[in-house]
C-alpha positions, 0 to 999 in steps of 0.5 A: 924442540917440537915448541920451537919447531912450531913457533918458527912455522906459525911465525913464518906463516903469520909473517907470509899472510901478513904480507899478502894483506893489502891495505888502501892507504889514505892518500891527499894530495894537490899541484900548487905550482907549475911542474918541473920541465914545464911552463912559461918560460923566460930569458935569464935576464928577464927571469932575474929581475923579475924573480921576486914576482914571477920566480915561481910561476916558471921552471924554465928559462931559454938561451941562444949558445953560441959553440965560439964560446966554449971551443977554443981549438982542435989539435992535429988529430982532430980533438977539439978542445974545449973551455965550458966555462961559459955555458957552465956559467948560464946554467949555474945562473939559471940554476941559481933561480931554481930553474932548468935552461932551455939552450939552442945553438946557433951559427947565424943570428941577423944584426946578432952582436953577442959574438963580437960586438959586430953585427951578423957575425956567425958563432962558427969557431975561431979555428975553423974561420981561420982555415984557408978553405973556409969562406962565409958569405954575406947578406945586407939585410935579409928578410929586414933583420938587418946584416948576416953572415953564413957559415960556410957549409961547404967545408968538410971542418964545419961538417964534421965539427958541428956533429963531433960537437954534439957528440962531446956536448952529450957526454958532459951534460947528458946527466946534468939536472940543470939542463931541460932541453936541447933545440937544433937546427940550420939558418937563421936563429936554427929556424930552419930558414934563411928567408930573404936570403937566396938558398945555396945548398952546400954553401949558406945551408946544408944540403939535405944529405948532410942534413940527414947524415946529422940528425941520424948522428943526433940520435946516436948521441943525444941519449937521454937529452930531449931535442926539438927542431923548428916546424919549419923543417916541414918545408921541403925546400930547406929539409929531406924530413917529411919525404924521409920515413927514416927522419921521421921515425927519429924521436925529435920533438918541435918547436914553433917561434911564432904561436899564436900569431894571427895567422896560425892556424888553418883557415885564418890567412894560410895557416902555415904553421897549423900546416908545418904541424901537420906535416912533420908532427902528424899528430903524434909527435907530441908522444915521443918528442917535446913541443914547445916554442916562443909565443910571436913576436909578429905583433908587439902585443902579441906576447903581452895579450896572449894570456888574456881571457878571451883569447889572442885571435880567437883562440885561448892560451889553454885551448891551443896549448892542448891542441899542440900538446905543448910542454913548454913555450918562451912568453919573455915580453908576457909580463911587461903587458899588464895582462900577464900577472903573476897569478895568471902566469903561473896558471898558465905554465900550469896549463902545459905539460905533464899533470900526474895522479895517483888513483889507487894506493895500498900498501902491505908490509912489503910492497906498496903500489899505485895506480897512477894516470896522466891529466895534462896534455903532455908526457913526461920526456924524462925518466921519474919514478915514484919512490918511498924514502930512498926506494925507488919503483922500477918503473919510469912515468917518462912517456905517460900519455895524456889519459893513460894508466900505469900501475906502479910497485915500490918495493917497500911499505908505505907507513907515512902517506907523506913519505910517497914521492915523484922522483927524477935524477933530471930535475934540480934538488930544490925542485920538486914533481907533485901529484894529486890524489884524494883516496880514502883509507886506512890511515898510515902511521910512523915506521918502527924506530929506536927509542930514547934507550935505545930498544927497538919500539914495538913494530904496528900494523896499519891499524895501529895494534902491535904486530907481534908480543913474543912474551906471551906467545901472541901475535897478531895477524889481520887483526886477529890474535893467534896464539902461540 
């Protein structure tokens, strides 16, 4: 009894100084290809044709959503009803090229078509224009982006309609990999503007109490969706954000349809949207919310040259996405201007974003951990955790600064280097996080399994010795033989 007694306490000690033994792990790893939630980024059609050359150098694709394409009601009580299938539809093609959507939705789109064939036409619901209180307005040809209607914002359908709208879209998708993010907004394409067109508040646009009774609203609802909003609603004119502490508290992220144009920055002409940036972004917004955009369309040749070496204006691709902390940008007319190859397409949607790397790694035979940072320009918006097989860390990378350190525990042995995964219920199962490393250490080897007879294989050590021979009374501890 005494034998057993003794063997059961050396076992039990052997097993607890076994596991408090941390061992460096030999860790190589490299980033080939632009990372999930990041990047350059086209429209469906233009990714379809072009996916055999361009397919991979982006993991996103962008999309007006008009809200007349997925409500076909509301009943007595005020339950809209819903057909999803065509929004459900553009995902499942997006998707299809391995990629995550961008969606905007919008009510106003000058000269737009995709509602009715007619130009202008807003993407209001049927139902609600049917109403007798409901009566848009028209403009010819505001701003010379031809014929546009307006949603009529006076009516208190379309008010409570465009939050309850959110409200419902959230629930459903607000867990689908196949959606990146969400941008939001009032006006001409939700740009946060009608220019051309006089403003009347609570007639063609919201009027700022409206406006922030929505966005708090958002945030209540949105969850785990990024949303992002356009650096025009710095502009007091149109928006109560930039004079609201309690707006610009929100967690929203930015959007900007015309970067890089040439007067984009300070001291080029007036540098509006260096000065929008400024207003609402206050240098810190990228921490908490996306910023991304389309690259301009001032210029015909702006979105073809602006991947150019030498720049677009006097200033590089790669210098103003750091200087804007961009995760994503719309760059749909790149590819058709002979500058914008494959190869430097791909560099650049790697030039945005996240970029992470794991600096330390050891493992025991119970825990692994990390010490993990971020090189990109930007956070992670969405939750990801590294993980061994099927174990997860507990701790999320969602909001890694840009040189920021996290340290990382996963709950399980690390004894496969290549087993060590990013992870992230937000990203489609065909894409793939990667990091980098370059640590030397002791060299993992294959986890313990059953053998062709069906006995359990001897178990090893990150040495490679066995880790224990019960038959004669020897186990080995730190690579030193105890006798039992």
């Amino acid at each position: 009894m005494r034998t057993l007694t003794t063997l059961i306490l050396v076992l039990s000690l052997a097993a607890g100084m076994q596991a408090q033994e941390w061992t460096a792990v030999k860790l190589n790893r490299t980033i080939t290809h632009p990372q999930p939630m990041t990047g350059l980024v086209l429209w469906p059609e233009e990714a379809e044709s072009r996916h055999s050359t361009y397919g991979s150098t982006i993991q996103l694709e962008f999309s007006y959503c008009l809200p007349c394409k997925v409500v076909t009601g509301c009943t007595s009580d005020g339950t809209i009803q819903y057909d999803w299938t065509w929004f459900d539809n553009l995902l499942a093609d997006v998707a299809s090229r391995g990629h995550q959507l961008v969606a905007r939705f919008r009510y106003e789109y000058p000269s737009g078509t995709d509602v009715d064939g007619k130009k202008g036409t807003t993407a209001v619901p049927q139902y609600i224009k049917d109403r007798a209180d409901y009566s848009e307005t028209y403009a010819k040809n505001p701003g010379g982006d031809g014929p546009t209607y307006y949603a009529d914002w006076s009516n208190l359908e379309l008010q409570r309609f465009t939050k309850q709208f959110y409200t419902d879209f959230a629930q459903r998708y607000a867990d689908d990999p196949r959606l990146a993010f969400v941008e939001v907004g009032f006006g001409h394409w939700s740009e946060y503007h009608i220019y051309g067109t006089t403003l009347q508040f609570g007639t063609n646009f919201p009027t700022k109490a409206y406006q922030k009774e929505f966005f708090l609203h958002l945030t209540s609802v949105m969850g785990d969706i990024p949303w992002l909003v356009s650096i025009d609603a710095a502009d007091d004119s149109y928006t109560p954000f930039v004079a609201d502490a309690s707006l610009m508290s929100l967690p929203f992220g930015l959007f900007d349809d015309s970067f890089m144009h040439k007067t984009h920055e300070i001291g080029t002409s007036d540098g509006y949207n260096e000065e929008c940036w400024n207003a609402i972004g206050k240098g810190t917004r990228w921490q908490q919310g996306v910023c991304g955009g389309e690259v301009s369309y001032y210029s015909s040749n702006d979105q073809k040259n602006f991947l150019s070496p030498s720049g677009l204006y006097g200033h590089t691709w790669a210098e103003q996405a750091s200087k804007y902390h961009i995760t994503f940008m719309i760059a749909n007319d790149a590819p058709r201007g002979g500058v914008a190859t494959p190869e430097r397409f791909r560099d650049g949607s790697m030039a945005t974003g996240y970029r992470l790397k794991v600096t330390s790694c050891e493992t025991n035979a119970t825990t692994t951990r990390l010490t993990v940072t971020n090189t990109g320009i930007a956070p992670l918006y969405r939750d990801a955790c590294f993980a061994i097989g099927s174990v997860r860390s507990a701790t999320s990378l969602k909001g890694l600064l840009p040189g920021g350190q996290l340290s990382v525990e996963i709950p399980a042995p690390l004894t496969v280097a290549s087993d060590l995964q990013v992870v992230s219920d937000h990203i489609l199962a065909t894409q793939e996080i990667e990091f980098e490393a370059s640590l030397e250490g002791t060299t993992a080897i294959a986890a313990p399994n059953a053998n062709a007879a069906g006995t359990a294989s001897p178990r090893y050590n990150l040495s490679g010795q066995p880790a224990g021979n019960h038959a004669t009374g020897i186990i080995i501890v730190g690579g030193k033989k105890i006798s039992l």
